[in-house]
C-alpha angles and dihedrals in degrees: 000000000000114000122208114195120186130211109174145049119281111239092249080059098051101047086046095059091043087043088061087041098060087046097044078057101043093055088040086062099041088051092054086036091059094035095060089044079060099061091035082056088041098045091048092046099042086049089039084061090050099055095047088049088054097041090052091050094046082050092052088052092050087045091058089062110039132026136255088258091054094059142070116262085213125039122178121191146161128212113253088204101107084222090056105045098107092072132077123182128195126201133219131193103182118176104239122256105237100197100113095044097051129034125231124283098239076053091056124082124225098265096049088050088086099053094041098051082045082055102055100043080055091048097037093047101042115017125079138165104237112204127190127180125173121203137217137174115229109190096298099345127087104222118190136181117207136195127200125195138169102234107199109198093207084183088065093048123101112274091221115023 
């Protein structure tokens, strides 16, 4: 009787550990891959909000010194800051509809016709929808943010109504 003892791993048993191993890394990799995709998303995001916040606010002050009618209704830029050059935002200034403020004026009796025609001078003269988007390319997507606000110009509105 001849005895065999082994010692070692068969070859099979070998390339299938190794065979585990390669795909216990590769996930490993996809997992921190996506992972980091995640923060760049988040960081641009989180700095495209940013730009629009500052852009509306920069609108509101402009706003304080000239009138709707002496502005675009549609504004296009890009941000001179090297760091920032991979955003674009765009400005609209959009009169409001008032369509779901006021009713119609085959709705309105006599006697509201007055106000109402009051109502919509006022809203057509100092109230505005103010939109800001600001724009970024994500490998082959364009992402955006956008804000949307009602800007009231109190200086535009009837002294006595």
């Amino acid at each position: 009787m001849i005895s065999k003892r082994t010692y070692g791993f068969t070859l099979i048993e070998v390339l299938a550990a190794l065979l585990l191993f390669a795909l216990a890394i590769l996930g490993i990799t996809q997992g921190q891959s996506g992972s980091v995709n995640s923060i760049l998303r988040s960081e641009s995001m989180t700095q495209a909000a940013a730009l629009a916040e500052q852009k509306m606010t920069e609108i509101e002050l402009e706003l304080q010194k000239k009138n709707f009618e002496s502005m675009k209704e549609e504004e296009k830029g890009e941000y001179k800051d090297e760091k920032l050059k991979q955003f674009k935002w765009i400005r609209l200034i959009e009169p409001v509809d008032l369509g779901c403020f006021l009713p119609d004026k085959d709705e309105a009796s006599s006697e509201q016709q007055g106000f109402l025609s009051l109502a919509r001078k006022i809203f057509e003269k100092s109230i505005r929808k103010i939109v800001v988007r600001v724009e970024w390319m994500e490998g082959e997507r364009i992402r955006s943010t956008q804000y949307v606000q009602l800007y009231v110009r109190f200086e535009d509105l009837p002294d006595n109504f």
